[in-house]
C-alpha positions in Angstrom: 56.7 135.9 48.6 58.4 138.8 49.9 59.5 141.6 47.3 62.4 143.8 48.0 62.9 147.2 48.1 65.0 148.8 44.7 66.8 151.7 46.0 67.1 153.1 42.6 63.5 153.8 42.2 62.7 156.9 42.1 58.9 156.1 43.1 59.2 154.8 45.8 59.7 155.1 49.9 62.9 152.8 50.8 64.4 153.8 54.3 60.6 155.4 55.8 62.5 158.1 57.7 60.2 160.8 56.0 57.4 160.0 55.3 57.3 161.0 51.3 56.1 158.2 49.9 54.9 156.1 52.7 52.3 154.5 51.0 53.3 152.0 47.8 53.0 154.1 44.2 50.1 153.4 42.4 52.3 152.9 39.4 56.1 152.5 41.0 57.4 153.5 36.7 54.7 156.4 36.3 57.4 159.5 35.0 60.0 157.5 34.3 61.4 156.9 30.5 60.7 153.8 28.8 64.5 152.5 29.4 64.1 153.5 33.3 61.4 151.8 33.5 62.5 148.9 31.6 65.7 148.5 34.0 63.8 148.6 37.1 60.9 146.1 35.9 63.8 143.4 35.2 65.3 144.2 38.6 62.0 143.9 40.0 61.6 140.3 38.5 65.2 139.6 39.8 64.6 140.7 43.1 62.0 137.7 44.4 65.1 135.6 44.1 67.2 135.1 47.5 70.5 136.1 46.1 69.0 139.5 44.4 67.0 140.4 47.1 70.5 139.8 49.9 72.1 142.1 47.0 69.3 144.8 47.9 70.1 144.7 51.1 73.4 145.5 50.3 72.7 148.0 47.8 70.2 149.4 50.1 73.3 150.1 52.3 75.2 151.7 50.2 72.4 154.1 48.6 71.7 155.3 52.6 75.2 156.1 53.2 75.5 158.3 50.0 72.7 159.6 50.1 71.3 159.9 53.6 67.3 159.9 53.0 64.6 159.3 50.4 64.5 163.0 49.6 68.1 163.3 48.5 68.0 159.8 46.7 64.9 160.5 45.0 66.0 164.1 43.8 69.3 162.6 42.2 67.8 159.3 40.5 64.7 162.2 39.1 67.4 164.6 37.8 70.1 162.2 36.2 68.0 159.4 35.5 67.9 155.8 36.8 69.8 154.2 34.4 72.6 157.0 34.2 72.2 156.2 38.3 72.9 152.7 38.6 76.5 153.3 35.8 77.5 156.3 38.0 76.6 154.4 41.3 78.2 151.4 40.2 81.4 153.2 39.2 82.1 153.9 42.6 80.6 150.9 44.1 80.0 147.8 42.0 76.7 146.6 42.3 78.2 143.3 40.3 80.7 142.5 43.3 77.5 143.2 45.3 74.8 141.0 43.7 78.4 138.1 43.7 78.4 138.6 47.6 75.4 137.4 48.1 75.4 134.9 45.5 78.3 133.5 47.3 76.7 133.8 50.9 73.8 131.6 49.8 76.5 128.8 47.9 78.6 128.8 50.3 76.4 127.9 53.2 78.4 126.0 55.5 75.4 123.4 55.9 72.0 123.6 54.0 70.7 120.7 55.9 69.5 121.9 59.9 67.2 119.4 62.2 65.6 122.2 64.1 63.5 121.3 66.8 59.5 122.3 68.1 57.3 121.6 70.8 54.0 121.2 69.6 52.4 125.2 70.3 50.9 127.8 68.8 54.2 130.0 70.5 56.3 128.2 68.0 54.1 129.6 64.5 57.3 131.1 62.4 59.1 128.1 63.0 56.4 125.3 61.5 54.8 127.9 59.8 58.3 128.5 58.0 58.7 125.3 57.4 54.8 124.6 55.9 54.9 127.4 54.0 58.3 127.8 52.5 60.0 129.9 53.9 63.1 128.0 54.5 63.2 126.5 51.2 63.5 130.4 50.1 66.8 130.7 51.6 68.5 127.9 50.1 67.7 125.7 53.3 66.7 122.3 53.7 65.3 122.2 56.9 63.9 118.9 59.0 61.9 120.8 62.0 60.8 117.9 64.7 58.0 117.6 67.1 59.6 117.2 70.7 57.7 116.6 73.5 58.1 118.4 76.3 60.8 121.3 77.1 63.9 118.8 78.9 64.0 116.5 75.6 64.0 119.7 73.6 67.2 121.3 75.8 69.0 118.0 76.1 68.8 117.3 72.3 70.3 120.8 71.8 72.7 120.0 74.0 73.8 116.5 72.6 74.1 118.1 69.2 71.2 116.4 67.7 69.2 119.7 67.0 71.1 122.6 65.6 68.3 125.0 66.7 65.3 125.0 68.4 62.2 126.3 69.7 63.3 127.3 73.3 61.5 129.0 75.8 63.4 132.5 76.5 64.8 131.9 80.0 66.0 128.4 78.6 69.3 129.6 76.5 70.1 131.3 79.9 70.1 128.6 82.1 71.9 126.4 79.5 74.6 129.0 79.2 74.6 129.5 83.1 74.5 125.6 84.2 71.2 125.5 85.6 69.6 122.5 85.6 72.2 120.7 83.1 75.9 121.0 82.3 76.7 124.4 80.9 76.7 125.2 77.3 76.7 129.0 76.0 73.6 128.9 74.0 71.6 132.4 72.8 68.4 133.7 72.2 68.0 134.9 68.7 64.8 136.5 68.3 61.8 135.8 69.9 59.1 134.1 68.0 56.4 134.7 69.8 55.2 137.1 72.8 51.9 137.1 74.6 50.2 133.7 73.6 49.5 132.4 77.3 46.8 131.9 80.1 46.1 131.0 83.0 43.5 128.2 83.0 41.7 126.8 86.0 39.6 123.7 86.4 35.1 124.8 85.5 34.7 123.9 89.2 36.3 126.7 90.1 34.6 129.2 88.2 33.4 130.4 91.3 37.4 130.9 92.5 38.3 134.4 90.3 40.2 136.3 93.6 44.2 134.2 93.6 43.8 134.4 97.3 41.2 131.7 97.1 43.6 129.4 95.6 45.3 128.3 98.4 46.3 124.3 98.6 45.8 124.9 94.4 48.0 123.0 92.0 48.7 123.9 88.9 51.0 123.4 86.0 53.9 124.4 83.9 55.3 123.3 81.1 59.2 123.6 82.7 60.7 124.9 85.4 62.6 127.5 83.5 59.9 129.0 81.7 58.5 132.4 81.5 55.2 130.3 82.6 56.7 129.6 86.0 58.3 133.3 86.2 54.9 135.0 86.0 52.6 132.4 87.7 55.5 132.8 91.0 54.8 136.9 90.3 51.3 136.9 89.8 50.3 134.5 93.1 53.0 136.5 95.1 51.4 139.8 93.8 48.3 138.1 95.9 50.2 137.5 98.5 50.8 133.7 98.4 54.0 131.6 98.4 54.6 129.9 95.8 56.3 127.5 96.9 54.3 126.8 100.2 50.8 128.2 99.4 50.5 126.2 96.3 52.1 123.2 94.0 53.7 123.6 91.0 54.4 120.8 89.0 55.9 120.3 85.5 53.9 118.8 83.0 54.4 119.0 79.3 51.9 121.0 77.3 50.4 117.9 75.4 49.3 116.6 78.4 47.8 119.6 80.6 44.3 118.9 79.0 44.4 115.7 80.6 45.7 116.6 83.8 43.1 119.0 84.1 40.2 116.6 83.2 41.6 114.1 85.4 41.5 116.6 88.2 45.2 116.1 88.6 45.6 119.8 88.8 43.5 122.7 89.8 44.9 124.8 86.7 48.0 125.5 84.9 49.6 129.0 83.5 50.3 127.4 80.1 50.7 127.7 76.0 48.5 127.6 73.8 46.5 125.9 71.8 45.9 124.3 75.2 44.6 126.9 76.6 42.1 127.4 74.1 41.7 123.4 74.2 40.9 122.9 78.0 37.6 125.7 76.7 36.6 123.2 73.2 36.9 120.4 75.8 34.5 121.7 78.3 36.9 120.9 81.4 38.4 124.8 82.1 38.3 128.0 81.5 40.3 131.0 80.7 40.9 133.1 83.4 43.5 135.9 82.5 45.4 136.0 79.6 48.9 136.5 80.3 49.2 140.0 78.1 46.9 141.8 81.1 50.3 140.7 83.3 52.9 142.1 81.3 51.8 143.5 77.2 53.6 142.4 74.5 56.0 139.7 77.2 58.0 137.6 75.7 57.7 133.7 75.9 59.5 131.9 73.0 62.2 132.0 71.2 64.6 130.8 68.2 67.5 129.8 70.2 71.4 128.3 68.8 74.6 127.8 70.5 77.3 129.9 69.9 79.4 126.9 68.7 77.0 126.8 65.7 76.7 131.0 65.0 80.8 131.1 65.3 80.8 128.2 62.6 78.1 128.9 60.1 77.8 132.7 59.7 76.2 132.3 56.2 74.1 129.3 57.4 73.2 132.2 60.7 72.0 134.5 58.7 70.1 132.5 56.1 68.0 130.5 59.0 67.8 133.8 61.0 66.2 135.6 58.5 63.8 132.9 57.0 62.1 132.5 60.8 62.4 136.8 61.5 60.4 136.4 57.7 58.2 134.4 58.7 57.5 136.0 62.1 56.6 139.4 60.2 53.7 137.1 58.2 52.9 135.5 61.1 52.2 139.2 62.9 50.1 140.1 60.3 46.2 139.8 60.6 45.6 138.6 57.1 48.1 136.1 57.3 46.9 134.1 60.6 44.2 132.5 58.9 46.8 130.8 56.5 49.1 130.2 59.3 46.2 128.7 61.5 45.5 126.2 58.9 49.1 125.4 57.9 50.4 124.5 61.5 46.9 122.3 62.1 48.3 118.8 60.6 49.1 116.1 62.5 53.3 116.2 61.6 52.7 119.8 63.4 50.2 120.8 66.2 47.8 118.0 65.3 44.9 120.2 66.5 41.2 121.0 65.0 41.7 124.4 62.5 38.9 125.8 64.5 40.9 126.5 67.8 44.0 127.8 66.4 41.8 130.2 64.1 40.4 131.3 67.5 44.0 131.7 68.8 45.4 133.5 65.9 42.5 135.5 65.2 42.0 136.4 69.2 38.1 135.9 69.0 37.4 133.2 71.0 35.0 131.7 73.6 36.6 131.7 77.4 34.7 129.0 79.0 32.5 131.3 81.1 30.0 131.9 78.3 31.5 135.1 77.0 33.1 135.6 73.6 36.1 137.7 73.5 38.1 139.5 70.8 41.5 140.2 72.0 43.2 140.7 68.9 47.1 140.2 70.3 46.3 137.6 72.4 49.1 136.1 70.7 51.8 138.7 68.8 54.9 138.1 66.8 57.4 140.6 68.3 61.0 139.3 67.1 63.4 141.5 69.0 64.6 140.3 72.3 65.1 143.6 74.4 67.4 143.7 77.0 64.7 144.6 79.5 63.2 141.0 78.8 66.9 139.4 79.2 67.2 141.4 82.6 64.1 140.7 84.5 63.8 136.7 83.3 67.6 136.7 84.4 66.3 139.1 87.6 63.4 136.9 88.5 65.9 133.4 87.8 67.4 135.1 91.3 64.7 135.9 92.7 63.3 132.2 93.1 66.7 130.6 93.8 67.9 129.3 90.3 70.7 131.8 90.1 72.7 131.6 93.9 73.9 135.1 94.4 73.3 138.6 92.9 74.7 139.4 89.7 75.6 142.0 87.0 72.2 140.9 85.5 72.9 144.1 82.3 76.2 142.6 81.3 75.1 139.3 81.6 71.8 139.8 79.4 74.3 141.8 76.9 76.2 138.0 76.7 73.3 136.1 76.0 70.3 137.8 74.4 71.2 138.9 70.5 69.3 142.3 71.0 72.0 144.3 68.5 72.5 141.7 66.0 69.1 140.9 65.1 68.3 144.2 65.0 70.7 144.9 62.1 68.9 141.9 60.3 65.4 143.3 61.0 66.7 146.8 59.8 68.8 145.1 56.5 65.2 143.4 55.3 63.1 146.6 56.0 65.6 148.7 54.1 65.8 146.1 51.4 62.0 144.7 51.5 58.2 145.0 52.1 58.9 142.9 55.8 58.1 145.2 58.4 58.4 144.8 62.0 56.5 147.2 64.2 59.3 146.7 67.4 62.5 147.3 65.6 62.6 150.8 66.5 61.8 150.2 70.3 64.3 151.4 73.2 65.7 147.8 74.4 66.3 149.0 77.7 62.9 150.8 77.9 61.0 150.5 81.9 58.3 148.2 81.3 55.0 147.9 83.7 54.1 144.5 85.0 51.3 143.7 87.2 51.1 147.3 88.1 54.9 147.4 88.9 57.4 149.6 87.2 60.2 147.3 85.9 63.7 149.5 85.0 66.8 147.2 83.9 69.3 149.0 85.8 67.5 148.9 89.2 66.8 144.8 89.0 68.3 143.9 92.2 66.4 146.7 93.8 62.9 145.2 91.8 63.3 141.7 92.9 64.5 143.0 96.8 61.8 144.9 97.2 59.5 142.2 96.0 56.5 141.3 98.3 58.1 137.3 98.4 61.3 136.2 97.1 64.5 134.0 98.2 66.9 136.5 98.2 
């Protein structure tokens, strides 16, 4: 359960910016007189509830802009006490019409019941792990989440209405807006809920084939064709100097049934989600060969995605289901929660998969399937914000292999569809007003990034993708 913030204690570190009181108080009343105290005990209570803690957010808000940092707010609520604080404050601003506001927000949700939709990975661990463990419930939300089989039925649902969000992967929303590879439909990535989290797997008779340039006449799998899968397999085998679309096959095959593929000898390997990665290893039939954070750290692969039909008509409903998936993805990112997550998500009505491997997953110690055990500890990380730099190059790369016909502002276009500003606001609101943190809200969204030894900068794109060893432009 998280516990919010009270901007009128005096005790405590709310906004971070200095550095004060960084770590909690050992006793958050210690100093304070017995009514202070009192006052901020039965806020304290108040504040697990959604509608309090949506107030704190608010209150939060106003404390920063009169105030300006911890220093100043702490030195006023110390000299005219906290009680005299919240009367005076609440003069000016009142906290009643505040605490109403959100009150209202969470009653007035325009619909409380949502059919959001998964496919069955570990990528996808806010969104069932939200749902197993509460979080949606938390936010006034009764939310249905269902297991879809592969990536098509999951876009084609979203776009028939029958899901009012869904697990996407992040180039998805872009070709749905675009009208690539269906009818077009402006749809937008929200957050991300996962980055890192994939491999590349081959077959154990090729543990002898570690150098790409011996993969020649391979194929290998992805779990769609507008996936971040495909985008980085096509990079990492051109990188090595082979075409990916003459030098090897690529075929689509939904995750469930890569493990299978590969045991059949169907394929030769597949870039890939986990858990079946990590499944190909407990099934003796592959290994791990690279893990897809040594192509590009901290990339991003999945996201919470809605149309903008759905945001323009249920703000409240927006922010409510926003919040309770960037909630859970802070739990999720955090080491001492993964065990609880692992073991939540394991059921059959989720990933239907032994605890064992998606404690390995989680936790980042795990065999490889060459008889080493590795600790990687963000194999898989829960990153929420989208940067621009991620909308550009997936956009970038969509040109590069043909899906988008004809250069384009790729900046402007990212700006559209990818929700960088927004959800940042709601990552900053619950940090202000809460104990959720989240490590990348602080992070230059249009920041170079290097990937597979290549500088990526948003604003030279064209010039990235042009001067690309391969590419169909």
């Amino acid at each position: 359960m998280t516990h919010f913030k009270d901007p009128f204690n005096p005790n405590i570190d709310v906004w971070n910016e200095c550095g004060e009181a960084s770590e909690p108080a050992a006793d958050p009343y210690a100093g304070l007189t017995a009514e202070d105290a009192a006052l901020l005990r039965k806020r304290d209570i108040e504040s697990v509830t959604p509608e309090a803690g949506m107030a704190r957010v608010l209150e939060s808000s106003v404390m920063q802009g009169l105030f300006k940092t911890d220093i100043s707010r702490r030195n006023f609520l110390r000299s005219v006490g906290v009680t005299t604080a919240v009367s005076a404050v609440g003069s000016m601003f009142p906290l009643g019409s505040l605490q109403a506001m959100a009150e209202d927000a969470l009653r007035n949700l325009e619909k409380t019941k949502l059919t959001i939709g998964f496919v069955p990975i570990t990528c996808a661990t806010p969104i069932i792990g939200g749902h197993a463990l509460g979080f949606y419930q938390r936010y006034g939300l009764d939310v249905d989440i269902v297991k879809t089989a592969g990536w098509a039925v999951a876009r084609d649902k979203c776009l028939n209405g029958e899901y009012d969000g869904s697990h996407l992967l992040f180039p998805m929303p872009l070709a749905m807006s675009l009208g690539i590879g269906s009818t077009a439909q402006p749809w937008r990535v929200v957050s991300n809920v996962n980055t890192n989290g994939q491999a590349i797997v081959l077959g154990s008779q090729h543990a002898d084939k570690l150098d790409p340039t011996q993969w020649r006449g391979f194929r290998f799998a992805v779990p769609f064709e507008y996936s971040m899968h495909n985008l980085l397999l096509r990079t990492y085998v051109a990188e090595a100097g082979l075409d990916p679309d003459q030098d090897i096959q690529i075929r689509v095959t939904p995750p469930p049934e890569m493990v299978a593929n590969l045991r059949a000898g169907n394929v030769d390997g597949y870039l890939a989600p986990d858990p079946f990665c990590q499944r190909a290893v407990y099934d003796g039939v592959g290994f791990i060969y690279k893990l897809t954070l040594d192509l590009w750290k901290q990339h991003p692969c999945c996201v919470f995605g809605l149309s903008e039909q759905f945001i323009a008509e249920n703000p409240n409903t927006f922010m409510a289901v926003t919040t309770a998936i960037l909630e859970a993805t802070a739990a999720a990112e955090k080491p001492e929660g993964r065990i609880e997550f692992a073991e939540s998500m394991a059921p059959a009505n989720y990933l239907n998969q032994p605890v064992e491997i998606l404690r390995q997953i989680l936790t980042g110690v795990f065999p490889d399937g060459l008889g080493n055990i590795k600790n990687v500890p963000d194999r898989i990380s829960f990153m929420p914000l989208p940067t621009q730099t991620m909308g550009v190059w997936v956009l970038a790369q969509m040109r590069r292999w043909g899906y988008i016909e004809s250069n384009t502002q790729y900046s402007d276009l990212a700006q559209e569809l990818v929700m960088t500003t927004r959800t940042t606001e709601l990552m900053r609101g619950m940090m202000d007003s809460s104990d959720v943190v989240f490590s990348d809200v602080d992070q230059d969204v249009f920041a170079p990034v290097e990937i597979q030894g290549r500088t990526f900068a948003p604003e030279n794109a064209q010039e990235f993708i042009d001067t690309a060893p391969i590419t169909r432009t």
